[in-house]
C-alpha positions as CSV (number, residue, x, y, z in Angstrom):
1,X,46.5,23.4,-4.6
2,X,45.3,22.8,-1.2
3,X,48.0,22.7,1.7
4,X,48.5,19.7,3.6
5,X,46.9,18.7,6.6
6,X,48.6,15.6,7.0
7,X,47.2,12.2,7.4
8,X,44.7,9.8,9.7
9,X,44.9,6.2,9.6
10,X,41.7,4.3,11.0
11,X,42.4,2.2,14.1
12,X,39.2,0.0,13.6
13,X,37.1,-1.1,11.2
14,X,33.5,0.7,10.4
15,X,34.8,4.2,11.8
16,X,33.0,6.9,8.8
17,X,35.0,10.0,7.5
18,X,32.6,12.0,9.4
19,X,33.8,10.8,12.7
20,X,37.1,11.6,11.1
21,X,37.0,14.7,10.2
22,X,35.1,14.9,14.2
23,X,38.5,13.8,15.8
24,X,41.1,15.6,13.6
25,X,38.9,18.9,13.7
26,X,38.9,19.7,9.7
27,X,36.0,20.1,6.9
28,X,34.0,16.6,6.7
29,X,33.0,18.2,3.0
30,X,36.7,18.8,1.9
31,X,38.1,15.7,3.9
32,X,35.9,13.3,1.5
33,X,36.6,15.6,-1.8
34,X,40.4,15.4,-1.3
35,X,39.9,11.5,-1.0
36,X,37.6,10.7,-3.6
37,X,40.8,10.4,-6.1
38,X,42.4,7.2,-4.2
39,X,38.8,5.8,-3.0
40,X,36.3,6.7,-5.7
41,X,32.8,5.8,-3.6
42,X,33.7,7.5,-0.4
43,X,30.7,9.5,0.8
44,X,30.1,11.3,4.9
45,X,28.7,7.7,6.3
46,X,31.2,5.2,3.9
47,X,32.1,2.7,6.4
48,X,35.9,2.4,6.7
49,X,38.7,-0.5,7.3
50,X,40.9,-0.2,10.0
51,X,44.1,1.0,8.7
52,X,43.1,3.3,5.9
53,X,45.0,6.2,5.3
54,X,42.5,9.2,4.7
55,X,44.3,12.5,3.4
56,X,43.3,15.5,5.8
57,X,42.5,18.8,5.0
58,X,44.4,21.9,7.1
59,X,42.3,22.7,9.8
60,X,40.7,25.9,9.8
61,X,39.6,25.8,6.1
62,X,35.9,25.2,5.6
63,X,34.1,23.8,2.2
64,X,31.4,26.4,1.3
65,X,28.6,26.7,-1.9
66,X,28.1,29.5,-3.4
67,X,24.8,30.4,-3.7
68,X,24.2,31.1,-7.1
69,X,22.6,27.6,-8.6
70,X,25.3,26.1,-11.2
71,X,28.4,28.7,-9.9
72,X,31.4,26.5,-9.1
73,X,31.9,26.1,-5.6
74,X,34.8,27.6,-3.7
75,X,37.0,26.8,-0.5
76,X,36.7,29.7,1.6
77,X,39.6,29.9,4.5
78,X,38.1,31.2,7.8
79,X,40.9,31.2,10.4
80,X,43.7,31.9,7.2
81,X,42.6,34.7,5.3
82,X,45.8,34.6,3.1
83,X,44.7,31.3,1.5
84,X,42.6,31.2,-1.6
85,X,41.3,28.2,-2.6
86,X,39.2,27.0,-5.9
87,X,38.1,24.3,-8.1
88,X,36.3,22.6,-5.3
89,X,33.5,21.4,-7.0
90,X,30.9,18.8,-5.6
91,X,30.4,16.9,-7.8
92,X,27.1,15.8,-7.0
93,X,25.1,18.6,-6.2
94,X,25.6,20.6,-8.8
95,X,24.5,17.8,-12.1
96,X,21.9,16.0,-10.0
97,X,20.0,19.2,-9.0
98,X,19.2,20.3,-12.8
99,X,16.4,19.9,-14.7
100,X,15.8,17.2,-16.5
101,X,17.3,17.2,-20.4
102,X,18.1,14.6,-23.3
103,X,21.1,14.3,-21.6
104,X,20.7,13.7,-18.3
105,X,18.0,10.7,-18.8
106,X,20.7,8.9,-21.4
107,X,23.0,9.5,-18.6
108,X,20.7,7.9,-15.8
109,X,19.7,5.3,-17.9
110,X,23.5,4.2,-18.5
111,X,24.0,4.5,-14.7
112,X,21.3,2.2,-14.1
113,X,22.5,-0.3,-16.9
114,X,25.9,-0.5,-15.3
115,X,24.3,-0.9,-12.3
116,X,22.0,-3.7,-13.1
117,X,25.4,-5.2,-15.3
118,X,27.1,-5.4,-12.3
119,X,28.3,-9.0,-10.9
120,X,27.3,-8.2,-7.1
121,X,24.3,-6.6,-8.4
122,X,21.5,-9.5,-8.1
123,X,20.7,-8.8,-4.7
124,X,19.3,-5.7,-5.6
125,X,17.8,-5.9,-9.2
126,X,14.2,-6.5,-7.7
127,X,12.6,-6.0,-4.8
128,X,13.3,-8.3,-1.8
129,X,10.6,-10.3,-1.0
130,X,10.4,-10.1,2.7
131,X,7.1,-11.6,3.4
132,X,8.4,-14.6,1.3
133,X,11.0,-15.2,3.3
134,X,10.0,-13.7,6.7
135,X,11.7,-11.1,7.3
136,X,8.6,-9.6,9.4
137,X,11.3,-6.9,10.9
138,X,11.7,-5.6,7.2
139,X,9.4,-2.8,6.5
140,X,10.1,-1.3,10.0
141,X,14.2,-1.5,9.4
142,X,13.5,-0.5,6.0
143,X,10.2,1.7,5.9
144,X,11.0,2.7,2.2
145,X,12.0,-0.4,-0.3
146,X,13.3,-0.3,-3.4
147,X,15.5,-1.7,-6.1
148,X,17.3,-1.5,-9.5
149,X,13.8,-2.7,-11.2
150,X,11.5,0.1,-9.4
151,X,14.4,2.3,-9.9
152,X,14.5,1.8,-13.5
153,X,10.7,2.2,-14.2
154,X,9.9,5.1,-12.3
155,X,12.5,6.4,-14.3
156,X,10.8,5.2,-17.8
157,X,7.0,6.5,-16.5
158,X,8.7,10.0,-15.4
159,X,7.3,9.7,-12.0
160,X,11.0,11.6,-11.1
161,X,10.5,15.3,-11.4
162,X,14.5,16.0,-11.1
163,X,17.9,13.4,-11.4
164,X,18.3,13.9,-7.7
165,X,14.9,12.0,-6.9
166,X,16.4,9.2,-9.3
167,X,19.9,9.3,-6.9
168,X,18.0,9.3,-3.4
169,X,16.5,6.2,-4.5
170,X,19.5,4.5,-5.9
171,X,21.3,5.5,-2.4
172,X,18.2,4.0,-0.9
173,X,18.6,0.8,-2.0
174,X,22.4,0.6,-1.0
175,X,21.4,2.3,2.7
176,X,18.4,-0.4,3.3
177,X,21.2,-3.7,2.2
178,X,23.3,-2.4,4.9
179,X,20.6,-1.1,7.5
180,X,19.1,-4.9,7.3
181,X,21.9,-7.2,6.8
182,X,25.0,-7.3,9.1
183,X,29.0,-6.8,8.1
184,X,29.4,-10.1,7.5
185,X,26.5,-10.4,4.9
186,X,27.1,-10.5,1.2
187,X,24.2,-8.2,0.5
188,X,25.9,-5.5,3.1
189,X,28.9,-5.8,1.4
190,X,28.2,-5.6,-1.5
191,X,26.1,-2.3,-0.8
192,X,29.6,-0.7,0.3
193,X,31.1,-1.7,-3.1
């Protein structure tokens, strides 16, 4: 069990839990893991609300891999030697780095299902077509496009050599809605959700 480090609650809106984990001087790695169980889609750069209440790790107690590929990860203390820390898993790095099986291509095909099944999902299903609507800033904002529907068949033609190809471009999509489109857009927020 990992010892509290108390709490940090955000005093404006947009503030990331890696300028959290900046000002309370703790783990940025270990300050998201401890929180994904009350906010499930928290990542480094997840743009915050004011007010949210972000459990902190103690300070002093760094996230570190292990380098053997597939080993589970462990917390290793560096200013407490007395305190042992496991289970740490990320949860990412591990499955997403793997070669490719049966399972994991049923597993990104459900993803991407779910994805495309989603209700605030249309904005991103195929691409956006800039030059149609003159968005002549696009490509420059967004130097790398993509969507649910490129997404989906690079997937089918295997042009992916690993899962974690399929998950940058999945993350890409979300990161160009909210590097083009302001807060208050629909299409930014719905890249948060």
């Amino acid at each position: 069990q990992l010892p509290d480090g108390g709490t940090h609650v955000t005093e404006q809106d947009d503030m990331t839990p890696r300028q959290v984990a900046s000002a309370a001087g703790v783990d940025l790695d270990l300050l998201v893991m401890i929180n994904k169980k009350n906010y499930k889609s928290l990542t480094k750069l997840s743009k915050l609300l004011r007010n949210t209440k972000l459990r902190l790790p103690p300070q002093g107690v760094r996230f570190e891999r292990k380098p053997v590929h597939g080993a589970p990860q462990d917390v290793a203390p560096v200013a407490s030697p007395d305190i042992k820390l496991r289970e740490f898993e990320k949860e990412d790095e591990v499955w997403w780095d793997t070669e490719w099986s049966t399972e994991m291509v049923l597993a990104c095909n459900n993803l991407l299902r779910k994805l495309k099944r989603n209700r605030i999902s249309s904005d991103f299903l195929e691409p956006v077509p800039y030059a149609q609507l003159g968005l002549e800033d696009y490509l420059t904002i967004c130097p790398t496009p993509m969507d649910l529907s490129t997404v989906e068949n690079k997937l089918e033609s295997e042009e992916y050599t690993t899962p974690r190809q399929m998950l940058d471009d999945v993350r890409m999509i979300f990161t160009n809605a909210m590097n083009y489109n302001n807060v208050e857009q629909s299409q930014h927020r719905n890249a948060i959700l």
